[in-house]
KOLKOLSE-121467 format. One record per atom (N, C-alpha, C, O): residue number from 1; atom name; x, z, y. Coordinates in Angstrom, 2 decimals. Layout:
N
<atom><resi>NUM</resi><name>CA</name><X>X</X><Z>Z</Z><Y>Y</Y></atom>
...
END
This chain:
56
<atom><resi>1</resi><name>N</name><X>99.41</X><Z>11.62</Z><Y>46.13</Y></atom>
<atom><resi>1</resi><name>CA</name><X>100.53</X><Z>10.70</Z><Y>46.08</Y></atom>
<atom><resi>1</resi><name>C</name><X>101.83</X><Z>11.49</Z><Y>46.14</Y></atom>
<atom><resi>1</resi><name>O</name><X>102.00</X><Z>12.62</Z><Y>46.60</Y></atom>
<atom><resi>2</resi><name>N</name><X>102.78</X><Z>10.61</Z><Y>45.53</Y></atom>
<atom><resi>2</resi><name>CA</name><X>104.08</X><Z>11.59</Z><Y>45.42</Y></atom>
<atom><resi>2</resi><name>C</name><X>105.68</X><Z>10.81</Z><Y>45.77</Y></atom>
<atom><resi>2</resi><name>O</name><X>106.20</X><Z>10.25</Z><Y>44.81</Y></atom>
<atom><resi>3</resi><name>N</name><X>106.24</X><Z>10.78</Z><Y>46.77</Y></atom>
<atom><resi>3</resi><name>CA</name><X>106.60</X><Z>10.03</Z><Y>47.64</Y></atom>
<atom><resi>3</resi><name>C</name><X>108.37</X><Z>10.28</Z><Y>47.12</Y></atom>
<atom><resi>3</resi><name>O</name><X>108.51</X><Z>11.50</Z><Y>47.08</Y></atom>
<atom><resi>4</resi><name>N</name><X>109.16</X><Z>9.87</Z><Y>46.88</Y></atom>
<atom><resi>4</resi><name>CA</name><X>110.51</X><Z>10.27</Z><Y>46.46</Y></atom>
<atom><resi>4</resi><name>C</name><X>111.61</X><Z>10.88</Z><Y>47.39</Y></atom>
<atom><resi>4</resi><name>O</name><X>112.37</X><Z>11.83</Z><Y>47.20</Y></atom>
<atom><resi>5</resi><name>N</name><X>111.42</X><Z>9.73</Z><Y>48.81</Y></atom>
<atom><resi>5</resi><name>CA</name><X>112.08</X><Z>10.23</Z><Y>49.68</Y></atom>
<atom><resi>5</resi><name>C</name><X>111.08</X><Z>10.30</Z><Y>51.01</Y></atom>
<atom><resi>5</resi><name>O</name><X>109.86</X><Z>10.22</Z><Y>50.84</Y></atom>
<atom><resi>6</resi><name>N</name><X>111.65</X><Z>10.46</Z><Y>52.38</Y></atom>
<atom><resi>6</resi><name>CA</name><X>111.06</X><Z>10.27</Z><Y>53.80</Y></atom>
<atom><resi>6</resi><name>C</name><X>110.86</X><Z>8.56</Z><Y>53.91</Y></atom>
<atom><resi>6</resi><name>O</name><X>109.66</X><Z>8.31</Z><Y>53.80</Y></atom>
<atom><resi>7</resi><name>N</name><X>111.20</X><Z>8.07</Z><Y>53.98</Y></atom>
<atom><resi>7</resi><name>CA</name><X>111.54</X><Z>6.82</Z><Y>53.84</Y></atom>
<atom><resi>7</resi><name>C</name><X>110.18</X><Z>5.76</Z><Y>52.96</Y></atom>
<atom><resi>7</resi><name>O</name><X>109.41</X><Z>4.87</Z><Y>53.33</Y></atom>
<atom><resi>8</resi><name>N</name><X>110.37</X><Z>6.31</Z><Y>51.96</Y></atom>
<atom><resi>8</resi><name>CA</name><X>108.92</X><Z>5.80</Z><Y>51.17</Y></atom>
<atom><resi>8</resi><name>C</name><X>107.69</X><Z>6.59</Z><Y>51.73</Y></atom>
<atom><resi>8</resi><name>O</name><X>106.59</X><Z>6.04</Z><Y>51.71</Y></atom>
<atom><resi>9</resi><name>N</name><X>107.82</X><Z>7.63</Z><Y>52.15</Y></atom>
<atom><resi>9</resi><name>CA</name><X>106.38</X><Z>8.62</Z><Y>53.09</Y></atom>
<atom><resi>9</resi><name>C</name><X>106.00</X><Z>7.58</Z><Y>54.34</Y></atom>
<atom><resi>9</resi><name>O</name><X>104.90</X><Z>7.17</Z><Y>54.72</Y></atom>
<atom><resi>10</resi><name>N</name><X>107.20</X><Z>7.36</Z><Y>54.77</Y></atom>
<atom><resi>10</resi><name>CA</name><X>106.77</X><Z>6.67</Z><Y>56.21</Y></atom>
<atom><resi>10</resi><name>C</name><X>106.26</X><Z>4.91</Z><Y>56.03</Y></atom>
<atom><resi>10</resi><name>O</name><X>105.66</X><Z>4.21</Z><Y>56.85</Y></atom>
<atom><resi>11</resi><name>N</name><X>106.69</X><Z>4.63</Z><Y>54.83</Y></atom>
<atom><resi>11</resi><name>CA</name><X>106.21</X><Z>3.30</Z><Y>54.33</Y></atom>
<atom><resi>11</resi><name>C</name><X>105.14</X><Z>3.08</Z><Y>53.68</Y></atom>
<atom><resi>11</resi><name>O</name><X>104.79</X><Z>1.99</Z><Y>53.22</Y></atom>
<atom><resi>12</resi><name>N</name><X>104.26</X><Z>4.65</Z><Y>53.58</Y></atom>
<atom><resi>12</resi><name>CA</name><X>103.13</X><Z>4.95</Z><Y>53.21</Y></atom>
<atom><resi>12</resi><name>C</name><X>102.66</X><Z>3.40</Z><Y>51.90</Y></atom>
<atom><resi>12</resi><name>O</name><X>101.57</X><Z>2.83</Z><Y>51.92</Y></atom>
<atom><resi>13</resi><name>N</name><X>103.60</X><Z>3.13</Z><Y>51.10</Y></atom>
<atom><resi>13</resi><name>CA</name><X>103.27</X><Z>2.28</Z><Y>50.04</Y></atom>
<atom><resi>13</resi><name>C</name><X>103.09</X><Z>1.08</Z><Y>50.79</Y></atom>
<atom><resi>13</resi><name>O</name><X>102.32</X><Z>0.38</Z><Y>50.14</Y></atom>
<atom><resi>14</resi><name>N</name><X>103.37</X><Z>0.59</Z><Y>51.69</Y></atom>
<atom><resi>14</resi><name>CA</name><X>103.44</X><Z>-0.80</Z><Y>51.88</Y></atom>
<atom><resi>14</resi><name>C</name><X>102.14</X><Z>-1.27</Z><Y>53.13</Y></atom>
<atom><resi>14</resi><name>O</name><X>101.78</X><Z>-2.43</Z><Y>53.30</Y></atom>
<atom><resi>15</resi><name>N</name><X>101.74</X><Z>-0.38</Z><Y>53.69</Y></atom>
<atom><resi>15</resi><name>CA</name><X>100.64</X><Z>0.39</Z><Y>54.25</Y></atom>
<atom><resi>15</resi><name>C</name><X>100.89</X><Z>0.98</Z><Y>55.27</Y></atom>
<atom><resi>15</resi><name>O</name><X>99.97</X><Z>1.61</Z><Y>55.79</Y></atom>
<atom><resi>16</resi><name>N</name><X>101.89</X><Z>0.97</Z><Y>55.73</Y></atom>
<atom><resi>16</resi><name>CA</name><X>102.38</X><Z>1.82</Z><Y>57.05</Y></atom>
<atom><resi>16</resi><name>C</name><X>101.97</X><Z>1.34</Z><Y>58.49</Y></atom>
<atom><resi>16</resi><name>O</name><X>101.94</X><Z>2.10</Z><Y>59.46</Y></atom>
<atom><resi>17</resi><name>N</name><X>101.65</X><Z>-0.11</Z><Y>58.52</Y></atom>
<atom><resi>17</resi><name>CA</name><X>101.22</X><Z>-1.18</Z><Y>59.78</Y></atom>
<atom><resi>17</resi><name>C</name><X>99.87</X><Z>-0.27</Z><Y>60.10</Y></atom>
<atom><resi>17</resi><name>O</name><X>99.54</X><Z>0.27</Z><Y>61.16</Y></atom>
<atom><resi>18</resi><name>N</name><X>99.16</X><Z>-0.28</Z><Y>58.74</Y></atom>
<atom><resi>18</resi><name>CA</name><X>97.70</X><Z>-0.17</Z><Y>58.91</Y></atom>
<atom><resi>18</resi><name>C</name><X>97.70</X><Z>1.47</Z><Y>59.00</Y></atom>
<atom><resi>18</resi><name>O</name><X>96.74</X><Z>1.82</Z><Y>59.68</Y></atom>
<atom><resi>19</resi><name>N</name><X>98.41</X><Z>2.51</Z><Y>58.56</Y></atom>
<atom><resi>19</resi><name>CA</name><X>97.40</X><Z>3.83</Z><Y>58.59</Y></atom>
<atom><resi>19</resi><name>C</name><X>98.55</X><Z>4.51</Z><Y>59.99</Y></atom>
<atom><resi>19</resi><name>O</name><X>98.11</X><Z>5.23</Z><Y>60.90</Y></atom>
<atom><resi>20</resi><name>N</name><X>99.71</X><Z>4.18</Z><Y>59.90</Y></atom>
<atom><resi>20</resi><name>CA</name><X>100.07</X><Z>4.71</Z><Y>61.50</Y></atom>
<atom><resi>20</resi><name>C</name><X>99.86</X><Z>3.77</Z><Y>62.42</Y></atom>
<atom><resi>20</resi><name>O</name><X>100.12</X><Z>4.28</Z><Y>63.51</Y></atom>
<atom><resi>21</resi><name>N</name><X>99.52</X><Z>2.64</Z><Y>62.57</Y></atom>
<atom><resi>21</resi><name>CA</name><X>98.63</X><Z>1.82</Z><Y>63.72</Y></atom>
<atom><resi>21</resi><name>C</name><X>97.19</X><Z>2.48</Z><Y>63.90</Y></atom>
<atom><resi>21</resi><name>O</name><X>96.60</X><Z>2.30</Z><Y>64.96</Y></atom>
<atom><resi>22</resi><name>N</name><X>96.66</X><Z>3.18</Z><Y>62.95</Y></atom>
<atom><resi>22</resi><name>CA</name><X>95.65</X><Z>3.81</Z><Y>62.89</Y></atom>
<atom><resi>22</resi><name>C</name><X>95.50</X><Z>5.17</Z><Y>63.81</Y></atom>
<atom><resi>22</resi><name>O</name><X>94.68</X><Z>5.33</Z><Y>64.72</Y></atom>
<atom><resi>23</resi><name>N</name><X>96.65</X><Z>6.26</Z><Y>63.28</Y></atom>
<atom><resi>23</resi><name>CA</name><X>96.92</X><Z>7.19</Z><Y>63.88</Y></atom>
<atom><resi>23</resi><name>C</name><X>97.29</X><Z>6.93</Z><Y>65.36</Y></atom>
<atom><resi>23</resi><name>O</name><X>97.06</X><Z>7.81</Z><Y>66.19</Y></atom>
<atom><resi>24</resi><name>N</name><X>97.75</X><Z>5.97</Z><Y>65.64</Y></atom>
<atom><resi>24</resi><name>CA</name><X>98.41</X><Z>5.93</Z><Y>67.19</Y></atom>
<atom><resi>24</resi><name>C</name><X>97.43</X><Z>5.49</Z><Y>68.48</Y></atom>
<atom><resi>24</resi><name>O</name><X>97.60</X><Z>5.70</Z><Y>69.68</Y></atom>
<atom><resi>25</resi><name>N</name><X>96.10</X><Z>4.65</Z><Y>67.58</Y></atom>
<atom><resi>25</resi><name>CA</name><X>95.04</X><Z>4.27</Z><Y>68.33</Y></atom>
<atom><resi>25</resi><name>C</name><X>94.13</X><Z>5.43</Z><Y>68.53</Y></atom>
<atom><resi>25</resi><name>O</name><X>93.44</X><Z>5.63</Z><Y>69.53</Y></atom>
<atom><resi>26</resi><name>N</name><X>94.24</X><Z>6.41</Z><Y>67.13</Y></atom>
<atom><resi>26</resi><name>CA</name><X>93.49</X><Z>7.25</Z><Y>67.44</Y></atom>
<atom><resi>26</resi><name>C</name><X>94.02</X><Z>8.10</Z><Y>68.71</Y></atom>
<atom><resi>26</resi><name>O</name><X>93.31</X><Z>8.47</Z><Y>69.65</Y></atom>
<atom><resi>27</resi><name>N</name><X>95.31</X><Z>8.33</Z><Y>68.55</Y></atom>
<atom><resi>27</resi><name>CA</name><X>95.68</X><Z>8.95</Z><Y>69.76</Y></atom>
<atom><resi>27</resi><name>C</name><X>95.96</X><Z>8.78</Z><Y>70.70</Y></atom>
<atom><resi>27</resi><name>O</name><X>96.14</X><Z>9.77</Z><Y>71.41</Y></atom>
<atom><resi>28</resi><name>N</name><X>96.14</X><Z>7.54</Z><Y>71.24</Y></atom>
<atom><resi>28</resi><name>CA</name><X>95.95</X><Z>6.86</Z><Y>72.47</Y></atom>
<atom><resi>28</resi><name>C</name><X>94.39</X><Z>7.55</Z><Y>73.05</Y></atom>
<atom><resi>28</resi><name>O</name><X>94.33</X><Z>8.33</Z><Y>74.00</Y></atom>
<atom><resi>29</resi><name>N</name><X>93.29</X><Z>7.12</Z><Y>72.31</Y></atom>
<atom><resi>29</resi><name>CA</name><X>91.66</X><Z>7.16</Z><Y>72.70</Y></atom>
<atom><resi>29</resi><name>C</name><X>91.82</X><Z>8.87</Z><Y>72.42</Y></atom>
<atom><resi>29</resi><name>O</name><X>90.69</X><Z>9.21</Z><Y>72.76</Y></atom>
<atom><resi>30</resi><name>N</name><X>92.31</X><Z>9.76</Z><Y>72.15</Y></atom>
<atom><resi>30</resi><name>CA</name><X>92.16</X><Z>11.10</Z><Y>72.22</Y></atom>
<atom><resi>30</resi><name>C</name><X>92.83</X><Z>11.05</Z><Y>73.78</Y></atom>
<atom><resi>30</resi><name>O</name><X>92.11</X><Z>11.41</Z><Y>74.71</Y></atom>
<atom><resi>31</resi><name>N</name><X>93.83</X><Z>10.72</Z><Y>73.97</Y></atom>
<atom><resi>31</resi><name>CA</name><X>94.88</X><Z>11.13</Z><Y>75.15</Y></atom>
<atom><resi>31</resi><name>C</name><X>93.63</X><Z>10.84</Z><Y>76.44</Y></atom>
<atom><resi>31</resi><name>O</name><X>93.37</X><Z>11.69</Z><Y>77.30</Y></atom>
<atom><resi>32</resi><name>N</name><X>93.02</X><Z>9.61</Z><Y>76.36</Y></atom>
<atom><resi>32</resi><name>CA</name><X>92.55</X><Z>8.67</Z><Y>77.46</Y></atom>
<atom><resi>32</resi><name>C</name><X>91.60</X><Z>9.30</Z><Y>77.25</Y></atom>
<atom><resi>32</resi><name>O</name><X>91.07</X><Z>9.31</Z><Y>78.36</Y></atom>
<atom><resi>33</resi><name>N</name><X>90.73</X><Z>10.07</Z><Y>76.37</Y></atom>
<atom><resi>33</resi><name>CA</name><X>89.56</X><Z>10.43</Z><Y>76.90</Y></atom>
<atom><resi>33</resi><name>C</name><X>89.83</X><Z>11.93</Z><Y>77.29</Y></atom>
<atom><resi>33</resi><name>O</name><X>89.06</X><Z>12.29</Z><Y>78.18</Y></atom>
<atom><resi>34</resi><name>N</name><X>90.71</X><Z>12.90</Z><Y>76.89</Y></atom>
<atom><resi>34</resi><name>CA</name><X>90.86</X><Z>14.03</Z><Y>78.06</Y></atom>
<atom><resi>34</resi><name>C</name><X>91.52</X><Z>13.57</Z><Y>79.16</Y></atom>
<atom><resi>34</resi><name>O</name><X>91.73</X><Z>14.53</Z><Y>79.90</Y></atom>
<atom><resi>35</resi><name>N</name><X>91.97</X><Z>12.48</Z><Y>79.66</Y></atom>
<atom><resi>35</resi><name>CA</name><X>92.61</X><Z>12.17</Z><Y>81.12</Y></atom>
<atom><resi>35</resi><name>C</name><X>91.15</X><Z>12.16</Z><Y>81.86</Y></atom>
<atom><resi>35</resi><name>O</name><X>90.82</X><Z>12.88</Z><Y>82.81</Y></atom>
<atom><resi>36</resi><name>N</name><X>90.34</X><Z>11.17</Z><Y>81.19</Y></atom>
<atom><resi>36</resi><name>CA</name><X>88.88</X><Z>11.05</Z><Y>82.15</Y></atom>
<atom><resi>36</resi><name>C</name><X>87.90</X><Z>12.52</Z><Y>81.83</Y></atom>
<atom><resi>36</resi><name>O</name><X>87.22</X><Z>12.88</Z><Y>82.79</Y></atom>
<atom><resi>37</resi><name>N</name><X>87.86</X><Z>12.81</Z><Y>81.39</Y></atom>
<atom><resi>37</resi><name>CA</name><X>87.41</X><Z>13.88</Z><Y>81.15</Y></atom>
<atom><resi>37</resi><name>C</name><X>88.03</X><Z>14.86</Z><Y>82.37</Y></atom>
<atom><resi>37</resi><name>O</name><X>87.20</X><Z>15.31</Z><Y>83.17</Y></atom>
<atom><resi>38</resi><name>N</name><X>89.11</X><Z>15.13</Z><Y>82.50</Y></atom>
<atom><resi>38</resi><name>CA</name><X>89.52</X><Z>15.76</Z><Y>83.55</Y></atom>
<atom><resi>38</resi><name>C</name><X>89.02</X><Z>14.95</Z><Y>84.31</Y></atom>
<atom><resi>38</resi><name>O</name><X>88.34</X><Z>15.63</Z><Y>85.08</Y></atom>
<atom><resi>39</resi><name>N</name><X>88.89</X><Z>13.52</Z><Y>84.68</Y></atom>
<atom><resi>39</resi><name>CA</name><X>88.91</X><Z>13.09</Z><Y>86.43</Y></atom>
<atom><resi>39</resi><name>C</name><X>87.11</X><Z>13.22</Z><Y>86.32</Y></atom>
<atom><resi>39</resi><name>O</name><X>86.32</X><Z>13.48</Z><Y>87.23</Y></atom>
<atom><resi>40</resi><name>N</name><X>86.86</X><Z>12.97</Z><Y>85.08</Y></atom>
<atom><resi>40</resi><name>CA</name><X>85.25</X><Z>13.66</Z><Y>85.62</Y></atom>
<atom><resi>40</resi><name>C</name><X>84.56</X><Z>14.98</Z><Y>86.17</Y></atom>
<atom><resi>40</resi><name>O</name><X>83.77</X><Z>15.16</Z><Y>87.10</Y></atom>
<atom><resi>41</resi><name>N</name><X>85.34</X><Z>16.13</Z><Y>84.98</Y></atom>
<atom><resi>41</resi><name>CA</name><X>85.41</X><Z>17.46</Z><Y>85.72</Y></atom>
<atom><resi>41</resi><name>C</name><X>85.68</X><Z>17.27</Z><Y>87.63</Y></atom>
<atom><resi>41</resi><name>O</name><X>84.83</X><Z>17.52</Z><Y>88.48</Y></atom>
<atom><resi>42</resi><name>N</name><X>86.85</X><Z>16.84</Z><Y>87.83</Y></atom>
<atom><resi>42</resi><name>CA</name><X>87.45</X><Z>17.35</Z><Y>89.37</Y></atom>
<atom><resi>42</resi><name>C</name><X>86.47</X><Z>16.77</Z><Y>89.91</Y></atom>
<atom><resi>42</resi><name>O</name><X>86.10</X><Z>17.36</Z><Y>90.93</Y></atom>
<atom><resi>43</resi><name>N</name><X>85.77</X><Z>15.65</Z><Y>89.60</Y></atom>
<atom><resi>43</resi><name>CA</name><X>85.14</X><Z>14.61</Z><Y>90.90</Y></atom>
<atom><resi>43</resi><name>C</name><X>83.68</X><Z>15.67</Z><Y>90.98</Y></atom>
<atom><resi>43</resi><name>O</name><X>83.34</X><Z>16.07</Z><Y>92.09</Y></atom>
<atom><resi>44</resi><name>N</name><X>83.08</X><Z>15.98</Z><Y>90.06</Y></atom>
<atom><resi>44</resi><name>CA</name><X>82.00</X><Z>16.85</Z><Y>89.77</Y></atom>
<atom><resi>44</resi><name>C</name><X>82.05</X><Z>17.97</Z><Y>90.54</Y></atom>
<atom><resi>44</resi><name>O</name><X>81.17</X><Z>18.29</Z><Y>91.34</Y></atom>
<atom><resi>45</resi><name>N</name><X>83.38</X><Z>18.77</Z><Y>90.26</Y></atom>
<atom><resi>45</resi><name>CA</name><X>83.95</X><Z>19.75</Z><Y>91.21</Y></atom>
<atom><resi>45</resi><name>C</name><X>83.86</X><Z>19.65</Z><Y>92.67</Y></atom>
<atom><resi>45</resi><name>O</name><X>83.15</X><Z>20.32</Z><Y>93.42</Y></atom>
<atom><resi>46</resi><name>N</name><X>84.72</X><Z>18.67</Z><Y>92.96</Y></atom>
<atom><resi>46</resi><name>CA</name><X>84.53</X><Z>18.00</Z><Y>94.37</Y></atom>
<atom><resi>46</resi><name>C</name><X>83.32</X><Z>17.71</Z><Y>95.01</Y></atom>
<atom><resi>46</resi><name>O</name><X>83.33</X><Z>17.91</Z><Y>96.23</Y></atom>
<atom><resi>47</resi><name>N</name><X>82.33</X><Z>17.31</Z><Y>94.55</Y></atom>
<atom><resi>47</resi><name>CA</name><X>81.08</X><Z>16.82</Z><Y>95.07</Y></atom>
<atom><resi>47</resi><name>C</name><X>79.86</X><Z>18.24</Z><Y>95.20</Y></atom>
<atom><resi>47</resi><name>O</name><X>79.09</X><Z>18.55</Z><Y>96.11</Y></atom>
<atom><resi>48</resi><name>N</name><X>80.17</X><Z>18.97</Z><Y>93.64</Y></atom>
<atom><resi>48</resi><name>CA</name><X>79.28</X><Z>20.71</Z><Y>94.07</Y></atom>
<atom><resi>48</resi><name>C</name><X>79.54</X><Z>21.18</Z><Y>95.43</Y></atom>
<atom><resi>48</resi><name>O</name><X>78.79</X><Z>21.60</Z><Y>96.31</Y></atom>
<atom><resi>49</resi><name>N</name><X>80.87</X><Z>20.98</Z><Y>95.38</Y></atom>
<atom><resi>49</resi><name>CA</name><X>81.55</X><Z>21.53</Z><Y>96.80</Y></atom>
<atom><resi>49</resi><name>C</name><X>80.88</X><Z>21.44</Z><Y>98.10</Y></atom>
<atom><resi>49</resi><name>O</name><X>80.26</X><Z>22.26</Z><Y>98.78</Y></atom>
<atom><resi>50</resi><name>N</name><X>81.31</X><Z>19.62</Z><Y>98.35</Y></atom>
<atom><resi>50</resi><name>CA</name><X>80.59</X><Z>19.19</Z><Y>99.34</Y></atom>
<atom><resi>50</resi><name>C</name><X>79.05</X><Z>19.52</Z><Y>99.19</Y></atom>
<atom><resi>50</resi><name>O</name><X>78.45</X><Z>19.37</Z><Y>100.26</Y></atom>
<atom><resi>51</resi><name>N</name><X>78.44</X><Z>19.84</Z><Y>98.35</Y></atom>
<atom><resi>51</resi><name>CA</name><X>76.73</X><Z>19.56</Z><Y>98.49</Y></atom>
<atom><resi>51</resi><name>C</name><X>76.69</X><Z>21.25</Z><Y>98.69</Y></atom>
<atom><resi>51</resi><name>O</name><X>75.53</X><Z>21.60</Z><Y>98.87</Y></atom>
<atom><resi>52</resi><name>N</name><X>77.33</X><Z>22.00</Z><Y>98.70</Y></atom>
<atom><resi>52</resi><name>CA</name><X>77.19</X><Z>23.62</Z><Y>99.01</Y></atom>
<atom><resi>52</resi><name>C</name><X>77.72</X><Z>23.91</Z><Y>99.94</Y></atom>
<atom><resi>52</resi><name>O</name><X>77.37</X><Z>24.94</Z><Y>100.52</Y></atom>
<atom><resi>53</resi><name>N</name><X>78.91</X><Z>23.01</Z><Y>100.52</Y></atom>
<atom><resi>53</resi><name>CA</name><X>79.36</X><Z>23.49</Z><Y>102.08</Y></atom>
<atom><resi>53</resi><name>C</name><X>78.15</X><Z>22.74</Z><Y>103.23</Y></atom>
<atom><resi>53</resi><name>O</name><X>77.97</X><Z>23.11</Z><Y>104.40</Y></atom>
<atom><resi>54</resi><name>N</name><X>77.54</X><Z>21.80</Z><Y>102.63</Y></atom>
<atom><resi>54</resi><name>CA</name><X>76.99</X><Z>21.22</Z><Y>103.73</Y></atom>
<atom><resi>54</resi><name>C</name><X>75.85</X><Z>21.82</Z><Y>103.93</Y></atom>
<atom><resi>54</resi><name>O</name><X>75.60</X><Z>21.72</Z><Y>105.13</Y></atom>
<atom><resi>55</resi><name>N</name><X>74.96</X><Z>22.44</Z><Y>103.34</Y></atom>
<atom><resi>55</resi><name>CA</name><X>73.93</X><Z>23.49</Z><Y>103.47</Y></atom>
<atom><resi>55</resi><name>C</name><X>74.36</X><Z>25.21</Z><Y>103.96</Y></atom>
<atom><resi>55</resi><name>O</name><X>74.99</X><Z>26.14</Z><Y>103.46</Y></atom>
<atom><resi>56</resi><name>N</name><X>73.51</X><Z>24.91</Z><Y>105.36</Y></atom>
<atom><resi>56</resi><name>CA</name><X>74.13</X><Z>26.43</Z><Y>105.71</Y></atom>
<atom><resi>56</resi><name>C</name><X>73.70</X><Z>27.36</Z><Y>105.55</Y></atom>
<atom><resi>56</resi><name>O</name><X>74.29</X><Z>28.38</Z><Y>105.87</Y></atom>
END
């Protein structure tokens, strides 16, 4: 595709609702799954911990 200005790029042909509503969900669900991803790591972390300090 060959776009004239910025303006018609970002209006992606009449199409812009659907493919950057697209992009933004995707990146919402990218963002939210490394947030849990980290709180799964730490809690995992946290719990090796406890199950290795408590054995002496």
């Amino acid at each position: 595709m060959n776009w004239g200005s910025p303006a018609e790029f970002f209006a992606m042909g009449g199409y812009a609702f659907y493919v950057w509503g697209s992009f933004g969900v995707c990146m919402i669900a990218v963002v939210i799954e490394t947030i849990l991803l980290f709180r799964r790591r730490t809690n995992l972390l946290l719990q090796l911990k406890s199950e290795s300090s408590g054995n002496p």
